[in-house]
VEXDREN-2710 file (C-alpha; in Angstrom, 1 decimal):
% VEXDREN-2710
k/r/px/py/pz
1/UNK/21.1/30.0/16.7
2/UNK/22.2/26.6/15.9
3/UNK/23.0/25.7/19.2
4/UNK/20.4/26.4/20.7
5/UNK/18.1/24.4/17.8
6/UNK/20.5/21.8/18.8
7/UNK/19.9/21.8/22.3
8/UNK/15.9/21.8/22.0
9/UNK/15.5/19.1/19.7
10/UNK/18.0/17.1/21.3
11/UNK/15.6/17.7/24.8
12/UNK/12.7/16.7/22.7
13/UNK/13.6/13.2/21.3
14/UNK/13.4/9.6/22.7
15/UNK/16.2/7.5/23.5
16/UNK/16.6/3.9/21.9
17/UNK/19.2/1.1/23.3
18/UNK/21.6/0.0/20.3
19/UNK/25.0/-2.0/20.4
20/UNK/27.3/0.6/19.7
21/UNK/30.8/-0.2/18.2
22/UNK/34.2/2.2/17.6
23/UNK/36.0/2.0/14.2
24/UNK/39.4/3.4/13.7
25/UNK/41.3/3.9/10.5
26/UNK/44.9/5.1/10.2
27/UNK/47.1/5.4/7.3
28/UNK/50.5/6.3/7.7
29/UNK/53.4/7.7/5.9
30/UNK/55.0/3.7/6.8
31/UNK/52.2/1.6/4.7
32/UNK/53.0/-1.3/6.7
33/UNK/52.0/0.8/10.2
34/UNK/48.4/0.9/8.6
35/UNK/45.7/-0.3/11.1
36/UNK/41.9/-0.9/11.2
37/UNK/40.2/-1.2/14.4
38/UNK/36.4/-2.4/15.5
39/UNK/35.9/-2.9/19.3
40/UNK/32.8/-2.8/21.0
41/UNK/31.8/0.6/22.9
42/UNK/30.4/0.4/26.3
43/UNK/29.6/2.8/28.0
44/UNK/32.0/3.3/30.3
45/UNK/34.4/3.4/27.4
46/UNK/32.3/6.2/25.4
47/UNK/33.7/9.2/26.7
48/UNK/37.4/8.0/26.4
49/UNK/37.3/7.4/22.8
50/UNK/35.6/10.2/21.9
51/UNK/38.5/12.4/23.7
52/UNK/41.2/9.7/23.0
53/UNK/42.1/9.2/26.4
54/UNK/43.6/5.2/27.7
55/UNK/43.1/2.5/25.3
56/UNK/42.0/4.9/22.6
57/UNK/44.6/7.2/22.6
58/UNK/47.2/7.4/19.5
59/UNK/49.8/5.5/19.2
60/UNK/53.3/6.7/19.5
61/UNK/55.2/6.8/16.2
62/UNK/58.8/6.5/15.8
63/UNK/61.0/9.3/14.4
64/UNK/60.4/9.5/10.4
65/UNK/56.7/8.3/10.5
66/UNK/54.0/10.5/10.3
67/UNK/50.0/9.8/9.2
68/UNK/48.8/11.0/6.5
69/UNK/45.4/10.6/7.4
70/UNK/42.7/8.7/9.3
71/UNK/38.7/8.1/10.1
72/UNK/37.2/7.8/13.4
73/UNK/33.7/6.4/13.4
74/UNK/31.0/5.3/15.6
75/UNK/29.0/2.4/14.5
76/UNK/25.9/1.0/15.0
77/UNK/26.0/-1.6/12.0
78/UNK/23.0/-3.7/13.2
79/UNK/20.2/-1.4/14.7
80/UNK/17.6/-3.3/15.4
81/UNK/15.0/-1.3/17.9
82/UNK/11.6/-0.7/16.0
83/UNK/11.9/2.9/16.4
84/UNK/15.4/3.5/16.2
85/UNK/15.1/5.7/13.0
86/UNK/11.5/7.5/13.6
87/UNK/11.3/10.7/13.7
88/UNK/13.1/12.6/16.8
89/UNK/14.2/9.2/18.2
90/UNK/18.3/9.2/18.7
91/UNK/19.9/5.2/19.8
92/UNK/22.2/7.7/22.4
93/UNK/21.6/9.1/26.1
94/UNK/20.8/12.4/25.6
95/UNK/24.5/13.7/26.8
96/UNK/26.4/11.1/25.3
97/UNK/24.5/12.8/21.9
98/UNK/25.6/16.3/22.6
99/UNK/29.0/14.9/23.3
100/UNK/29.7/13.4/20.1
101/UNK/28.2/16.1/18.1
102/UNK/30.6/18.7/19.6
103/UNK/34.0/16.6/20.7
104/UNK/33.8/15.4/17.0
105/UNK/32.7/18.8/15.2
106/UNK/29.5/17.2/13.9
107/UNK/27.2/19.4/12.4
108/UNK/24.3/20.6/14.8
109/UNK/21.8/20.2/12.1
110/UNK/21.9/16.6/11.8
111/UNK/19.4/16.2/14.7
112/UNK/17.2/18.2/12.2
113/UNK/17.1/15.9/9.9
114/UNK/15.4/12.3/11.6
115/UNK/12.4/13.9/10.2
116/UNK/13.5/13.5/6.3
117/UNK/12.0/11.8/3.8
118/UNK/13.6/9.9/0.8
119/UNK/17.2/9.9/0.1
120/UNK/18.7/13.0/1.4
121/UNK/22.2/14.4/1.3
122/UNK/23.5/17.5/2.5
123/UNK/27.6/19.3/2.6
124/UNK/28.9/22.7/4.1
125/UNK/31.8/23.9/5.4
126/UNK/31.9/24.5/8.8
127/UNK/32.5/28.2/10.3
128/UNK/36.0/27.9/11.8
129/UNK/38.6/29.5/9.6
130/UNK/41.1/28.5/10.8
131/UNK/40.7/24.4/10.3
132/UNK/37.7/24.5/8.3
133/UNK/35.6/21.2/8.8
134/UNK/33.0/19.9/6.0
135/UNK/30.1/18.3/7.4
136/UNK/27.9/16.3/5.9
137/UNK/24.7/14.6/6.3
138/UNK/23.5/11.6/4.2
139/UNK/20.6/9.2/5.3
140/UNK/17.4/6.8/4.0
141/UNK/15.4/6.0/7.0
142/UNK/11.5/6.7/6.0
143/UNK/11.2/3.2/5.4
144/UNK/8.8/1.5/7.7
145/UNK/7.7/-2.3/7.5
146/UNK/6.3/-5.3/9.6
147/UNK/6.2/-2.5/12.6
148/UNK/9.8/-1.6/12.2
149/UNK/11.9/0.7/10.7
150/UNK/14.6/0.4/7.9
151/UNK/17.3/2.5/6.8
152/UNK/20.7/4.0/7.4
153/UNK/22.5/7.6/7.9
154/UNK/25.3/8.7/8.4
155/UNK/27.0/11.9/9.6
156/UNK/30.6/13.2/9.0
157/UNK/33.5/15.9/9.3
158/UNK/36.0/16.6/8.1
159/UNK/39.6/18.9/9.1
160/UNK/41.1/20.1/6.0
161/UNK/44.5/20.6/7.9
162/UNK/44.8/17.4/9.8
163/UNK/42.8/14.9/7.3
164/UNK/41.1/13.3/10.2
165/UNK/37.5/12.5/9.0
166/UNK/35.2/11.9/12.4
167/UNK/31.9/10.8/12.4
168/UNK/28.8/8.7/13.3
169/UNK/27.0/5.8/10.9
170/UNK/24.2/3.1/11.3
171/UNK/22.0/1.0/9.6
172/UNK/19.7/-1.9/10.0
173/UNK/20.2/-5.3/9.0
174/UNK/18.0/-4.6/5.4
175/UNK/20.5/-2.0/4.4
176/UNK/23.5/-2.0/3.1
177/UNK/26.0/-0.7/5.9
178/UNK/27.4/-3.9/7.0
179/UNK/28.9/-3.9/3.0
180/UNK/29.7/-0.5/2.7
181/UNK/31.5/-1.1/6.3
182/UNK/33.8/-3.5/5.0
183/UNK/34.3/-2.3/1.7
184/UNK/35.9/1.1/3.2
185/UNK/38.4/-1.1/5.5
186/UNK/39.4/-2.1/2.2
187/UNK/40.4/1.2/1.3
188/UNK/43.1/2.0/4.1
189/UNK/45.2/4.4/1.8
190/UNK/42.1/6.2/0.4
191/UNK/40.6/7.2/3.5
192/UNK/42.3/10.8/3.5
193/UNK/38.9/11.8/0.9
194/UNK/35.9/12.8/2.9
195/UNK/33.2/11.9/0.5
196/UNK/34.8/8.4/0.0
197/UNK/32.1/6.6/2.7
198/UNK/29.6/8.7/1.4
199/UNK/30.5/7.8/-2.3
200/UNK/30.6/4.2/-1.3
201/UNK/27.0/3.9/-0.1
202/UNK/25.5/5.8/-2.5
203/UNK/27.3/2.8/-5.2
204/UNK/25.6/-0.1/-2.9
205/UNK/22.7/2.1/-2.6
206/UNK/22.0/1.8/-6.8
207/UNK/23.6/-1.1/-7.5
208/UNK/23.0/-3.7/-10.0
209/UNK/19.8/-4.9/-7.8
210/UNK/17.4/-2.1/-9.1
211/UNK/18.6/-2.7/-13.0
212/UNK/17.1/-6.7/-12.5
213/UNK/13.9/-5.1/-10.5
214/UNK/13.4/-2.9/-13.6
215/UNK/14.2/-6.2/-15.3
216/UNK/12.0/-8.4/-14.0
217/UNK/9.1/-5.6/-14.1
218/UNK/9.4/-5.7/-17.8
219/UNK/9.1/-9.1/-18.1
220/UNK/6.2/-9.5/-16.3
221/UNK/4.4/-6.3/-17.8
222/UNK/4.9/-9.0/-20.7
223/UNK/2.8/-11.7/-19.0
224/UNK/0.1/-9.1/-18.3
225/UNK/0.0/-8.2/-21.6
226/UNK/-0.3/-11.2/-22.9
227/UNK/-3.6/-12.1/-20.8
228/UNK/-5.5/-8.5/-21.1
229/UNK/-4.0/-7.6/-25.1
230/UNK/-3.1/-11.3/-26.3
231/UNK/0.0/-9.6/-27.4
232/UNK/2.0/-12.5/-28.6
233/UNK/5.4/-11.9/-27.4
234/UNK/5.8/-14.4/-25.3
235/UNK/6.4/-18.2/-25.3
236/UNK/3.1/-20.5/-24.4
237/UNK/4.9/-22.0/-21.4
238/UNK/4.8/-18.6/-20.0
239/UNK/1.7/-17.4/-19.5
240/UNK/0.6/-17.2/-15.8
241/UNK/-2.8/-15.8/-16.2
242/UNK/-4.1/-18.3/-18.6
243/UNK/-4.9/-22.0/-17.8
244/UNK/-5.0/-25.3/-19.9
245/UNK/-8.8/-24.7/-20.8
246/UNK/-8.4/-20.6/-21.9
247/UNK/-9.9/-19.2/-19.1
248/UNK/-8.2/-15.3/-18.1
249/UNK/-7.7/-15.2/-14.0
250/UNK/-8.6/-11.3/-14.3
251/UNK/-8.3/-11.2/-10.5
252/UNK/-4.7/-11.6/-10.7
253/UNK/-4.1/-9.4/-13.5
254/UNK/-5.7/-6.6/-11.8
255/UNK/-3.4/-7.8/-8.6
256/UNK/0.0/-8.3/-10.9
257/UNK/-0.7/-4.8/-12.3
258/UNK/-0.9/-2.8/-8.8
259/UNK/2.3/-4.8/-7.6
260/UNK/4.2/-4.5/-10.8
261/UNK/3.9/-0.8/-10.9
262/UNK/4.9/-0.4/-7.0
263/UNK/7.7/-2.3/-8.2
264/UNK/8.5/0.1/-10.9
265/UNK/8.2/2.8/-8.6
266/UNK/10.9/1.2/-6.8
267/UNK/13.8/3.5/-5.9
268/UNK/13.2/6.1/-8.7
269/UNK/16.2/7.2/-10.6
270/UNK/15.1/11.0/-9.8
271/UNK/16.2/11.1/-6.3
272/UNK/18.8/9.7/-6.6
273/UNK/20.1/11.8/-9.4
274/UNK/19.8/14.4/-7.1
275/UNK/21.8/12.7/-4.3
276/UNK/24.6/12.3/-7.0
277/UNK/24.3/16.3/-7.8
278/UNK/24.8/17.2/-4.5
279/UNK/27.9/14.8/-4.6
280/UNK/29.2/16.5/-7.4
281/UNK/29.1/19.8/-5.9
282/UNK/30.6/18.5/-2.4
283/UNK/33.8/17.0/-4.2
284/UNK/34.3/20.8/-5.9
285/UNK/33.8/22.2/-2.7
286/UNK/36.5/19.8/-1.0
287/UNK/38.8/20.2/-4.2
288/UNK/38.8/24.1/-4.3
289/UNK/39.4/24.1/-0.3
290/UNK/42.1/21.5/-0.1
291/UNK/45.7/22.2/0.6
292/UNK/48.0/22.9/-2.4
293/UNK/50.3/20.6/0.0
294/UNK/47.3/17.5/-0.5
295/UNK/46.7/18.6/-4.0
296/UNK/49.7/18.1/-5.3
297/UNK/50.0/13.9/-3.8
298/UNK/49.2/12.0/-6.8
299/UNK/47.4/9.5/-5.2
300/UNK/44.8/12.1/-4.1
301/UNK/44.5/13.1/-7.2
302/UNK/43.7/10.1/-9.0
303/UNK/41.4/8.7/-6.4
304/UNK/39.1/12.1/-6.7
305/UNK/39.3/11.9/-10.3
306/UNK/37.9/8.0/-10.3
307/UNK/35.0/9.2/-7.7
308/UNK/33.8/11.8/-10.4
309/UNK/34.1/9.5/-13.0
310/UNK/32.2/7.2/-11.2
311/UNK/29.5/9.0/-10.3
312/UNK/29.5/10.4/-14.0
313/UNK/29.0/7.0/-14.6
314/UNK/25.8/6.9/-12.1
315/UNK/24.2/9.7/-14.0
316/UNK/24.4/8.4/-17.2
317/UNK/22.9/5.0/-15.7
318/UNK/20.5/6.3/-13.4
319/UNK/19.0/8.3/-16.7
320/UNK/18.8/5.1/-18.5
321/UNK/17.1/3.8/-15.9
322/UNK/14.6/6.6/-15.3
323/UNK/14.1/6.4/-19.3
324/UNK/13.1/2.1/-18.9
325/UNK/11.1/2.6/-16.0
326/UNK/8.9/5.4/-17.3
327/UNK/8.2/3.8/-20.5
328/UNK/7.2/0.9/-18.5
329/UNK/4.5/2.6/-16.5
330/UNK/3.5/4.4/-20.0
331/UNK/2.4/0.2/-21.0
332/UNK/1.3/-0.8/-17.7
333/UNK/-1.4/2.5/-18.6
334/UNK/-2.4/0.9/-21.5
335/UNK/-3.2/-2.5/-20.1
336/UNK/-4.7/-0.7/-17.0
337/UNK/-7.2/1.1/-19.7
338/UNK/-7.8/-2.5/-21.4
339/UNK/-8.8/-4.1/-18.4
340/UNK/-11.1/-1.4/-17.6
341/UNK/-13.3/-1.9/-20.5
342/UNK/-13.1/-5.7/-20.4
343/UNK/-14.5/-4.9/-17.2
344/UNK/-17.0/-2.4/-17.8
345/UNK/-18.4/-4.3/-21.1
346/UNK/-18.9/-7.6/-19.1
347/UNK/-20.9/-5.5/-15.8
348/UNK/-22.7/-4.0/-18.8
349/UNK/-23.9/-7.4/-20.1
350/UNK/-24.6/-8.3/-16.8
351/UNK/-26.8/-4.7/-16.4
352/UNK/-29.1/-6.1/-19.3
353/UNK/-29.2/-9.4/-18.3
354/UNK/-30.3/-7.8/-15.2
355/UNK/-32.5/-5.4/-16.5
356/UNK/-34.6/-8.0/-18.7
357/UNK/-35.3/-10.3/-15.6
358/UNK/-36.1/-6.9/-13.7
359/UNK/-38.7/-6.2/-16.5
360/UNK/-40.1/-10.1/-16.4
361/UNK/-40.6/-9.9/-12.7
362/UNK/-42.6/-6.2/-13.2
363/UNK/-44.4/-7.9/-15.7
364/UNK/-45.3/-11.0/-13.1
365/UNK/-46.1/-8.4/-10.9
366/UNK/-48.4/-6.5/-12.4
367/UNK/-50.6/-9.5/-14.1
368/UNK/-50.9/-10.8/-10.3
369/UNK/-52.3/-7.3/-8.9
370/UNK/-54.8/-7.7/-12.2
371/UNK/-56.2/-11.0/-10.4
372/UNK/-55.7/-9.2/-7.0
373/UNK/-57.7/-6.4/-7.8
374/UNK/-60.6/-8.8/-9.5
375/UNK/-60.9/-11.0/-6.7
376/UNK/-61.3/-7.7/-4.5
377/UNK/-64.1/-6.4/-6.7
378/UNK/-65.9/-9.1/-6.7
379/UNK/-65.7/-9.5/-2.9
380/UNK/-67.0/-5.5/-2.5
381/UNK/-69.9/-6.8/-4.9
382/UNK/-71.1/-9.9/-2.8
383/UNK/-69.9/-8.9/0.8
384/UNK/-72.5/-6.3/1.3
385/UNK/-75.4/-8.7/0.5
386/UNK/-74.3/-11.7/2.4
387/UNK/-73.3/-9.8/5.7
388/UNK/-77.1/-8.4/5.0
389/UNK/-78.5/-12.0/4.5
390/UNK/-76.7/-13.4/8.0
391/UNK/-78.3/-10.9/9.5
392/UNK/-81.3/-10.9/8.4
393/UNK/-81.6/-14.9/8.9
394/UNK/-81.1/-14.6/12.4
395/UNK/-84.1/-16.0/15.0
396/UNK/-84.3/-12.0/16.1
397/UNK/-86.2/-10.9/13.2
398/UNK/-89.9/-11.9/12.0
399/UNK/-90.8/-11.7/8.7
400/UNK/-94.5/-13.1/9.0
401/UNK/-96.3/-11.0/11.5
402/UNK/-99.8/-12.2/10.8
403/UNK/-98.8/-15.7/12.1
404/UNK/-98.5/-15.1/15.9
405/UNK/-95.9/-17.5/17.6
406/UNK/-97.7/-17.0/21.1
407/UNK/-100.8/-17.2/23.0
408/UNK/-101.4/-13.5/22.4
409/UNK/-103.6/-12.4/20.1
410/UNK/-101.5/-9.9/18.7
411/UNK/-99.0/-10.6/16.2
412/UNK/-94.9/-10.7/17.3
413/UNK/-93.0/-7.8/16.3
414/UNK/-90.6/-8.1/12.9
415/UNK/-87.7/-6.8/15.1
416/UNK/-87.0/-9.0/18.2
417/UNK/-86.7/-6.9/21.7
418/UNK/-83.7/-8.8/22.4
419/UNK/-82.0/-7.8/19.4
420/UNK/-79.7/-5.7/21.3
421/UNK/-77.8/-9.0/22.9
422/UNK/-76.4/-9.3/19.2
423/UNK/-74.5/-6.2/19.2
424/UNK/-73.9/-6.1/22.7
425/UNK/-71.0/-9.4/21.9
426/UNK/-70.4/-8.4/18.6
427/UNK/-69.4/-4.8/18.9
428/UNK/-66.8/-5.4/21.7
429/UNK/-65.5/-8.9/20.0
430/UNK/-65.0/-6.8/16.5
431/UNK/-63.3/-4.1/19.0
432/UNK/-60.9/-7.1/20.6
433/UNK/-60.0/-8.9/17.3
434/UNK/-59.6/-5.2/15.2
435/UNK/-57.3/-4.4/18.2
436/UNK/-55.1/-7.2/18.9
437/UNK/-54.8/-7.5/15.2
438/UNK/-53.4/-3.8/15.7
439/UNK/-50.6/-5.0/18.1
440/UNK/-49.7/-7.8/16.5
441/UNK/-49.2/-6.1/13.1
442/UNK/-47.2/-3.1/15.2
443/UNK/-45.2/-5.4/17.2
444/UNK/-44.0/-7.7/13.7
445/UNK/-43.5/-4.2/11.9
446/UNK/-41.2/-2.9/14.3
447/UNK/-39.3/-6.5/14.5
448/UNK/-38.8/-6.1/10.8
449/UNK/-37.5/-3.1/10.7
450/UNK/-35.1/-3.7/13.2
451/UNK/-33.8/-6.7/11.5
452/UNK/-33.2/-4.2/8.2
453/UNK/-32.0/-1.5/10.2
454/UNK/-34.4/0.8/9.2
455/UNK/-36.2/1.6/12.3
456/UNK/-32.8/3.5/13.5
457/UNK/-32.0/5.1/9.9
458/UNK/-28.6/2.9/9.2
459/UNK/-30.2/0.1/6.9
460/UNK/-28.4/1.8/3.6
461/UNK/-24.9/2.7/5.9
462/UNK/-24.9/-0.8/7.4
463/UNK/-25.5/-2.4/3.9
464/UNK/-22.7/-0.2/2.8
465/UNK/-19.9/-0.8/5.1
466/UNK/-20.4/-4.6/4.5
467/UNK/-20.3/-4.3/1.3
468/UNK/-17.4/-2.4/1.2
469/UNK/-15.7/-4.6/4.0
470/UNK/-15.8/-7.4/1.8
471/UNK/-14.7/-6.0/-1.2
472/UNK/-11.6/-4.3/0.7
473/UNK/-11.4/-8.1/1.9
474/UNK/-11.7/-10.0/-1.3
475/UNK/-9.3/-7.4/-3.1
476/UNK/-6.5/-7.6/-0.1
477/UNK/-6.7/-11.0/-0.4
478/UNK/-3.3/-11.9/-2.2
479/UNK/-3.1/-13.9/-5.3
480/UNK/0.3/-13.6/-6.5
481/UNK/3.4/-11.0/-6.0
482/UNK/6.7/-11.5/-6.8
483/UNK/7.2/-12.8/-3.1
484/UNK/4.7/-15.2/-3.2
485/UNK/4.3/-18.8/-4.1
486/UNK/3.7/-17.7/-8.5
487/UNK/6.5/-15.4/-9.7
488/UNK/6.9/-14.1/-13.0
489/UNK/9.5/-16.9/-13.8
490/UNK/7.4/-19.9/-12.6
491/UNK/5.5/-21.6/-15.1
492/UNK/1.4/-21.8/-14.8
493/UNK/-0.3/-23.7/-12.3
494/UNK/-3.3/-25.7/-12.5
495/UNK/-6.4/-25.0/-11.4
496/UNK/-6.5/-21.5/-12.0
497/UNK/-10.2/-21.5/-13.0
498/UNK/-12.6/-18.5/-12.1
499/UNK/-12.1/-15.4/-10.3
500/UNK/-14.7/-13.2/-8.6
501/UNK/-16.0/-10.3/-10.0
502/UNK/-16.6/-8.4/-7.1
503/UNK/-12.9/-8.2/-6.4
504/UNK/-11.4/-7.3/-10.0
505/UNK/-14.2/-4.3/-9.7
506/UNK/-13.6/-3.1/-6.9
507/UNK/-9.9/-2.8/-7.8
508/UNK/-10.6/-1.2/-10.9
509/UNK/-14.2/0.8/-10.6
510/UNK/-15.7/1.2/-13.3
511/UNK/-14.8/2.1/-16.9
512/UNK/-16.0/3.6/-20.1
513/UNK/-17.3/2.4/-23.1
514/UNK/-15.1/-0.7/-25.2
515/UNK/-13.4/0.0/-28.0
516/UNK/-11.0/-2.1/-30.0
517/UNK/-8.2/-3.7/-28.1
518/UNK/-6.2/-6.0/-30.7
519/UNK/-6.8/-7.6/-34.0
520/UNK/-6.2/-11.0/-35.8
521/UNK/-8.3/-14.0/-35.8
522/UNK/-9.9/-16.3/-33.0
523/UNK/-12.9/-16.2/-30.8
524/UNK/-13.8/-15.9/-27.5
525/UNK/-16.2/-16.4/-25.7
526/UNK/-18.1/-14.7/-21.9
527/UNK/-19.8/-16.3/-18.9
528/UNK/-21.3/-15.8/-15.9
529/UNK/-21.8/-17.6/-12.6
530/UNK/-23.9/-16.6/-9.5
531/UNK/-23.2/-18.0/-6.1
532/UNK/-23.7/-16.9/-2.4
533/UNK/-20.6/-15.2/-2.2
534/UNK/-21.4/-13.0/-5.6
535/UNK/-21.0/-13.3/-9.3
536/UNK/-17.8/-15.3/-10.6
537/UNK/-16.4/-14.3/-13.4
538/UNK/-14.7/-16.2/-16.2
539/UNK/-13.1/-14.9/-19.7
540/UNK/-12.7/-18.0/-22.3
541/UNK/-10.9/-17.9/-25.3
542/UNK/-10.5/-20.2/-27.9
543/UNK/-9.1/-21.1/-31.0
544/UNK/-5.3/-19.8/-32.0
545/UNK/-4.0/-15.9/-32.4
546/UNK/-5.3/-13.0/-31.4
547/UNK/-8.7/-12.4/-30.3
548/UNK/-10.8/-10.0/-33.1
549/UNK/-12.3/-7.0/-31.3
550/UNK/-14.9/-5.2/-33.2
551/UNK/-15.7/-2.6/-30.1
552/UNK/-17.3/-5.4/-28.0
553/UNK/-15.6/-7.9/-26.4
554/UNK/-16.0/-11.3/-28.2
END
């Protein structure tokens, strides 16, 4: 079953280009005969060291000298294709893959695991009885930045009998490989243990760098306290969020906080105490398997003894660590439920503000429909009467009969005969204004519409997305991270002056009702600013100490 596994998935992966190197390690009953080897690997040359045939193939020893034990590795200690570590990508030909995996007793499954995610380790004894081998598996490559991947693996086995470890490792230049590399050429006479590689990344892997990150969190969950809690343990040339003149940058709080807890999150202890479990149980598997012939070499002995204590050691650090970093997020939570009802008191201030000049501008309103609708009913009052009196003013009406215009004796008529002309031009001009009054009013309805969007049904949709796009802008925009040009350590900066609203809400959403947030004397004091781009937001406080909250922010 495994081989055949093997052989699909193999099929089914991309091939990356990578400078491949050969490392050989032999330790010899003769100390001085010891020898450490890195050559390039061509091509050409890949076949013959994997079968140690010509310039690979070992060394004759004289009579008396014998080795003890030695590693064989291929290396590919600076990786540096994009996709050299996603999933179902090998750096091999397809065949020169299936070669190494079988020449060198590799374990099938490791094509298996490109796919993984986090640290992952994995042991077993092979199935031969007769030499058993123990594989192993151990690799962090789900890293993927700038467009490239990041990580290392490495694969291994092991003979019992003949102490020859065999395997394959690589890394890219962000990992550690290159260290670990040179740190087991340092250990010539220790490299009859097969989880000594292993046992050697996994110290680079938690080393002393994640005890500062965890550090250097704390501190500045410190600084963020101080702006959102005016907590008071830190000195004034410190703060970061809080200028010359009082004034809160709540923009890069909100910022700091969402970077210092991805920063916390940062290699969590859990996985890797799980890594160092299944190291534990690899070392009793090797131990209860070995030789009584290797067992009894003192050496041995001792050097398996210092791994566990080592890792021992890792456990009882890596729990420490777990125990910092979670009481850390536990603060960052507090301050992260302060700064939501800073925010959600000052967009309530706002709401009345809001609300009142809403309420002044219905009342506008309305008093100018009052005049409206007077002006309109005294216009139905007097229109009727003088249309009427035009009309009946014209030449083609006669109100005095009895005084004949004309040489007849009879008197004219009060209607004129040719009153007709007058409606003859004035129903079809009435007709011609009413209608091109008609198109015009269609045709600048229909502009209008356009122009909102509302003609095609995506005026609320449209004013949506660009209202989101610019708050996804304003809140991507960076302010300060521990890579950029303010860190933690740096002290404050002028001009740090007002921050906008819009982007410290739509970090945060919105929040529930204020309650109080600190005690001890002082006074603050809110404002707000309106301006094309939205409202700016400024926090002021003055005077020395704490703040006083009394369930509203003051």
């Amino acid at each position: 079953m495994d081989d055949y596994m093997f052989q699909v998935n193999v099929n089914s992966c991309h091939s990356v280009v990578e400078e491949t190197k050969s490392l050989e390690i032999f330790s010899y009953s003769d100390p001085t005969r010891n020898t450490v080897e890195e050559y390039k690997l061509t091509d050409d040359d890949f076949d013959n060291y994997l079968h140690q045939k010509g310039a690979f193939a070992p060394p004759l020893l004289p009579e008396g000298v014998t080795r003890t034990a030695s590693m064989r590795l291929i290396l590919q200690k600076d990786a540096k294709h994009p996709d050299t570590f996603s999933p179902q990508h090998i750096s091999f030909t397809s065949q020169q893959y299936k070669s190494m995996i079988e020449v060198l007793n590799l374990p099938y499954r490791s094509i298996e695991s490109t796919t993984c995610v986090g640290p992952f380790f994995w042991a077993a004894w092979d199935q031969n009885e007769e030499d058993p081998h123990l594989q192993i598996i151990m690799r962090k490559s789900d890293v993927r930045k700038k467009g490239k991947t990041r990580g290392w693996e490495l694969t291994l086995s092991h003979s019992i009998n003949s102490a020859v470890t065999a395997g394959f490792c690589k890394g890219t230049p962000s990992s550690d490989i290159v260290e670990c590399i040179a740190h087991l050429k340092a250990c010539v006479l220790q490299i009859g243990h097969p989880l000594l590689l292993p046992t050697i990344i996994f110290s680079h892997d938690v080393s002393f760098k994640n005890d500062i990150k965890q550090r250097e969190a704390r501190d500045w969950l410190r600084y963020i306290e101080h702006a959102v809690s005016m907590r008071t343990e830190i000195q004034d040339k410190e703060q970061h969020y809080v200028d010359k003149n009082g004034v809160v940058d709540l923009d890069a709080v909100n910022i700091d906080l969402v970077e210092c807890h991805s920063q916390v999150l940062w290699k969590r202890p859990k996985a890797y105490l799980e890594i160092l479990g299944g190291l534990e149980a690899s070392m009793r598997k090797f131990w209860k398997k070995l030789p009584k012939g290797r067992k009894d070499v003192k050496k041995m002995r001792q050097l398996h003894n210092s791994m566990l204590a080592r890792l021992d050691f890792y456990r009882v650090k890596l729990q420490g660590i777990d125990s910092y970093a979670y009481t850390t997020l536990q603060r960052l939570d507090i301050q992260r439920s302060a700064l939501y009802n800073i925010i959600a008191q000052k967009e309530s201030k706002l709401s009345f503000k809001m609300a009142g000049e809403q309420r002044r501008l219905a009342h506008a309103s309305k008093r100018d429909s009052a005049a409206m609708k007077t002006i309109s009913l005294l216009g139905a009052i007097f229109l009727p009467g003088a249309y009427l009196a035009a009309v009946f003013s014209m030449t083609f009406f006669n109100w005095n009969p009895n005084s004949p215009t004309s040489n007849s004796d009879e008197p004219d008529p009060v209607v004129s005969k040719s009153f007709w002309i007058y409606w003859a031009f004035t129903v079809p001009i009435t007709i011609a204004v009413v209608g091109g009054w008609w198109v015009y009013e269609r045709k600048r309805t229909r502009v209008e519409l356009k122009e909102d969007g509302v003609e095609e049904g995506k005026w609320g949709d449209e004013m949506e997305r660009g209202i989101m796009a610019m708050m996804r802008k304003r809140t991507l925009s960076k302010v300060s991270t521990w890579e950029g040009t303010r860190s933690p350590t740096s002290p404050v900066g002028k001009g740090v002056g007002f921050s906008n609203l819009n982007v410290v809400t739509s970090g945060l959403g919105h929040g529930g009702g204020g309650g109080p947030v600190g005690n001890g004397s002082g006074s603050g004091s809110g404002s707000r600013k309106g301006g094309k781009d939205g409202m700016v937001e400024s926090f002021e406080m003055k005077g020395a100490g704490k703040a006083k909250r009394d369930g509203n922010m003051v």
